[in-house]
C-alpha positions in Angstrom: -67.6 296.6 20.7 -65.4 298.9 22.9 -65.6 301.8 20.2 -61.7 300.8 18.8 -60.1 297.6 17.0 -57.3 296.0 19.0 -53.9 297.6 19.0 -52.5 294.7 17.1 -54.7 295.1 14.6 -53.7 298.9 14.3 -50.1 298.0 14.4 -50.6 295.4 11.5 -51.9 298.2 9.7 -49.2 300.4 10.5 -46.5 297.9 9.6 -48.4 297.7 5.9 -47.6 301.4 5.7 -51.7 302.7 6.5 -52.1 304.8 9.1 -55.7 305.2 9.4 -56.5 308.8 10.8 -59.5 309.5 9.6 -62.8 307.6 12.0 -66.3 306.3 11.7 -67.6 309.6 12.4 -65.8 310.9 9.5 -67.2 308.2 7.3 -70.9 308.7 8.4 -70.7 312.2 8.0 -69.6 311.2 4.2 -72.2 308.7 3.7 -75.1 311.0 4.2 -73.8 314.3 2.8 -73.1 312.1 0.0 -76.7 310.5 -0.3 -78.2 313.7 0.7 -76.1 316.0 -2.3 -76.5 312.9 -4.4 -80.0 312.7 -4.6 -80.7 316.2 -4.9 -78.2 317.0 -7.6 -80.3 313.5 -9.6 -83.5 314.8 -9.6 -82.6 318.7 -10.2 -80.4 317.8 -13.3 -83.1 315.5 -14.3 -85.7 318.5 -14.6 -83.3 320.3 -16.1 -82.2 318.0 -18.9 -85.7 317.5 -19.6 -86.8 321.0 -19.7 -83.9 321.6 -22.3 -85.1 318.7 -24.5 -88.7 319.2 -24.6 -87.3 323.4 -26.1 -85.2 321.6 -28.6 -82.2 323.6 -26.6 -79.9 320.4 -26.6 -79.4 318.2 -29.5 -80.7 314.3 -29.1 -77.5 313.4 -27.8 -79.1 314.5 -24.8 -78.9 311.0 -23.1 -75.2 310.9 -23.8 -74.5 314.4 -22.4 -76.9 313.4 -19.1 -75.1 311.0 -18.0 -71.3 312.1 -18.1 -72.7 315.3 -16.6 -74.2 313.1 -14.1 -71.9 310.4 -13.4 -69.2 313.0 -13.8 -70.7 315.0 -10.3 -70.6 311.5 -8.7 -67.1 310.8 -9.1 -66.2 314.7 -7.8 -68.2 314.2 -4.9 -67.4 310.5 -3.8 -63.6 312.2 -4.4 -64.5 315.2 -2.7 -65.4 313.7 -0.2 -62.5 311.5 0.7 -60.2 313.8 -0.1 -61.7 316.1 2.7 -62.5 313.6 5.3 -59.2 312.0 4.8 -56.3 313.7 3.3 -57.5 317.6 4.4 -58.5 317.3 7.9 -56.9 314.5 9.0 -53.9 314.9 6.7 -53.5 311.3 5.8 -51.8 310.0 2.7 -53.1 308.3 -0.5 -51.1 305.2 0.5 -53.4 304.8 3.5 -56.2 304.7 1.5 -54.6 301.3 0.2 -53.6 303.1 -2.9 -50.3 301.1 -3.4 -48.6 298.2 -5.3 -49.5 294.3 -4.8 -48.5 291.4 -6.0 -49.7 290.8 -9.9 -49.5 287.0 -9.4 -51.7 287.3 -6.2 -54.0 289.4 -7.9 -54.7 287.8 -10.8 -54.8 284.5 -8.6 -57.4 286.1 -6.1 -59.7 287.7 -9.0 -59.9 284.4 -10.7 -61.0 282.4 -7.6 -63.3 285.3 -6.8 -65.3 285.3 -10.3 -65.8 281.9 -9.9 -67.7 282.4 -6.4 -68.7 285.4 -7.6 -70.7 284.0 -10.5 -71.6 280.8 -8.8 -73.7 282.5 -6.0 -75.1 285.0 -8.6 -76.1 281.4 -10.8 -77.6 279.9 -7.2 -79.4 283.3 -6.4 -81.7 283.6 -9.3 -82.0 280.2 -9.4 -83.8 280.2 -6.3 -85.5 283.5 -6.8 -86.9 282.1 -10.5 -88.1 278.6 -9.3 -88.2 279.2 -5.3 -90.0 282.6 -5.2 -91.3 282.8 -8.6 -89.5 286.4 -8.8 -87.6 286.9 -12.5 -84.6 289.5 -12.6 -85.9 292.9 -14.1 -83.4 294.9 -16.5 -80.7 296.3 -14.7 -80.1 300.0 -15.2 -76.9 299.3 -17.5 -78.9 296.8 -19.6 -81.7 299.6 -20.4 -79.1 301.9 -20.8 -77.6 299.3 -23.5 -80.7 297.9 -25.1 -82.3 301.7 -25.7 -79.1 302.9 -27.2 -79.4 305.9 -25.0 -75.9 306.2 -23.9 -72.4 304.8 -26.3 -70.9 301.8 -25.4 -67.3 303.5 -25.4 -68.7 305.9 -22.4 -70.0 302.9 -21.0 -67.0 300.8 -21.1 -64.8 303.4 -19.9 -67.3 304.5 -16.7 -68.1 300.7 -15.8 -64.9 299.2 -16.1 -62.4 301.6 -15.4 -63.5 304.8 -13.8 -66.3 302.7 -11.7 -64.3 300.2 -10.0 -61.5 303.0 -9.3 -63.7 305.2 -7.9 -66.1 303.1 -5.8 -62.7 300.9 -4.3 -61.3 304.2 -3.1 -64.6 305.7 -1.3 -66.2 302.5 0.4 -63.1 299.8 1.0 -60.6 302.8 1.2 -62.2 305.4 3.1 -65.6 303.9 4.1 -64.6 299.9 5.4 -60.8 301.9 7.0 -63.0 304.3 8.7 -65.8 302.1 10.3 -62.8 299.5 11.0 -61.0 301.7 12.9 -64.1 302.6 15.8 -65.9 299.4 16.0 -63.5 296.4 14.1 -63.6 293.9 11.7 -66.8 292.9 11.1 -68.7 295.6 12.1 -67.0 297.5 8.8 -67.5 294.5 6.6 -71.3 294.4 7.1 -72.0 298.0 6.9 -69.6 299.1 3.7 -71.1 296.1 2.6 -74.7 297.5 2.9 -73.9 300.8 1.4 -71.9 299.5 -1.6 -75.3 297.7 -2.2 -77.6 300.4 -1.6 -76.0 302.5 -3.6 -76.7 300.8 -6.4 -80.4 301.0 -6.8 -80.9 297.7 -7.6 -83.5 296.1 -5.2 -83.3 292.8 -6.8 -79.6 292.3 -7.0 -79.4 293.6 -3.3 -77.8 290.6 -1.6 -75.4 289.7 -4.5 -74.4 293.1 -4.9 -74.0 292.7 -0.8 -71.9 289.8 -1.3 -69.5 291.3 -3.7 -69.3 294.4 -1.7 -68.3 291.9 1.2 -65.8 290.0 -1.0 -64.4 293.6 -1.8 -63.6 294.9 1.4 -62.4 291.2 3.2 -59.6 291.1 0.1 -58.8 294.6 1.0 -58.9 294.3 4.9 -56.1 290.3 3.9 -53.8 292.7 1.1 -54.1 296.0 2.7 -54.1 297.2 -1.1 -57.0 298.3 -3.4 -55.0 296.6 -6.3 -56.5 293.6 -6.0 -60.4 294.6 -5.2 -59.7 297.0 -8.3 -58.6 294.8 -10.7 -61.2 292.5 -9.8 -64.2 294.8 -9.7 -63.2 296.2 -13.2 -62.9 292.2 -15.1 -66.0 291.3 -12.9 -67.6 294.9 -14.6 -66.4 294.2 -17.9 -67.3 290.9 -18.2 -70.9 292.0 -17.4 -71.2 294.3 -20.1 -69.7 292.5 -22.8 -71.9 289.9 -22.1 -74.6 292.8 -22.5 -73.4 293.7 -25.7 -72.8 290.3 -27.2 -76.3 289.6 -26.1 -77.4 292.8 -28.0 -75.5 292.1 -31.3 -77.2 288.4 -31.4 -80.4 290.4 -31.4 -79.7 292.9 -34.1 -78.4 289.9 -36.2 -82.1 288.1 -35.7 
C-alpha cells in the first residue's frame, strides 16, 4: 500500500459529505489506550465491587449496579475517545463519522438480506465446529448474564439493542474502519476493524462469526457512507439474540 487510498476514493467521500481528518495513527493510538484503560478499569472495579459485597456495604443488587457502572465507563471512553481523536484535534464533524440520514427502504432492505447471511453462516459454523471438530458453543457472556438472573432484562435490552449497536457503529466503522481507510485503503480497514470488533468481544468461540459480522458492518458502511444502516441492523440482529435468550429462559421456568 502507498500509505493513502486513491484520490477518487477521497473525493467520493467528500462528495457524500465525509471529510475524513482524523488517520490511522489516530485510530491505533485509540485502540490501545482504549484496551489498555479498559482492562485496567475491569479488574480494578471488579475488586472493588467485590470487596463492598463480601462487607455487606452494597445491597445484592450488586450485579445490577456492576455492570451499568461498568458498561457505563465503556461507552465514555469508546466516546471519549472519538470525540478527541476526531472532533477535538482534528476538528471534524459528526456527519463525517457517517452520522447522517439514509434511505429507510434501503435499510430495512439491506438488514433483512444481511440476517439471513448473517444467521446462515452462524447455522454453517457451529455446524461444523459440533460435528467437524467436536467443539460445542459455551454460554456466551449475555446468556450467563440472563440464565443467573444477575443483571434485569430491561438494562439488558436497552444496553444490547440500543446503546450497543450505537456506540460500537460510531467507534469501529465510524472512527476506527474511516481512519485505517484513509492510510492504507479498502481492505486493509475492513480486515483490521474487523479483527478488533471481534476481539473486543471476548468470545473466543464466536471469534470468526463475530469477524464476519464486523466485516459485514463496516463494507455496508464503506457502500452507504451512513451508520444508519449498520445501526439499525446491528440493533435487530442484537435484539433478536436476546429475545431468543429470554424465550428460551421462560420455556425453562415453565418446565
Amino acid at each position: 500500500m502507498n500509505g493513502h487510498i486513491p484520490r477518487h476514493k477521497e473525493r467520493l467521500d467528500r462528495r457524500a459529505g465525509l471529510n475524513i481528518t482524523w488517520n490511522a495513527t489516530d485510530g491505533l493510538i485509540a485502540a490501545v489506550f482504549l484496551a489498555a484503560v479498559l482492562t485496567g478499569a475491569y479488574f480494578g472495579s471488579a475488586r472493588i465491587f467485590i470487596a463492598l459485597s463480601e462487607r455487606e456495604l452494597l445491597s445484592e443488587n450488586i450485579s445490577n449496579i456492576s455492570f451499568i457502572v461498568l458498561y457505563g465507563m465503556q461507552v465514555l471512553l469508546m466516546m471519549g475517545t472519538v470525540w478527541f481523536f476526531a472532533l477535538h484535534r482534528r476538528k471534524a464533524r459528526l456527519r463525517d463519522l457517517g452520522l447522517k440520514y439514509y434511505s429507510i427502504g434501503k435499510t430495512l432492505w439491506y438488514t433483512l438480506i444481511s440476517l439471513v447471511a448473517i444467521f446462515a453462516i452462524s447455522f454453517i459454523y457451529i455446524i461444523i465446529m459440533s460435528l467437524a471438530l467436536g467443539i460445542e458453543a459455551p454460554e456466551s457472556k449475555i446468556e450467563t448474564l440472563i440464565m443467573n438472573r444477575s443483571v434485569s432484562n430491561t438494562v439488558l435490552l436497552v444496553v444490547v439493542s440500543f446503546i450497543g449497536p450505537i456506540i460500537e457503529e460510531v467507534f469501529f466503522r465510524g472512527f476506527l474502519y474511516s481512519a485505517f481507510k484513509k492510510n492504507w485503503g479498502i481492505l486493509p480497514a475492513l480486515f483490521l476493524s474487523s479483527i478488533l470488533f471481534s476481539l473486543v468481544h471476548l468470545e473466543i468461540y464466536s471469534f470468526i462469526p463475530l469477524f464476519i459480522i464486523g466485516w459485514l458492518l463496516a463494507y455496508m458502511f464503506e457502500k452507504t457512507r451512513s451508520l444508519f444502516p449498520g445501526i439499525f441492523l446491528h440493533a435487530v440482529y442484537n435484539l433478536i439474540l436476546i429475545l431468543i435468550l429470554l424465550g428460551q429462559l421462560e420455556m425453562i421456568n415453565i418446565y
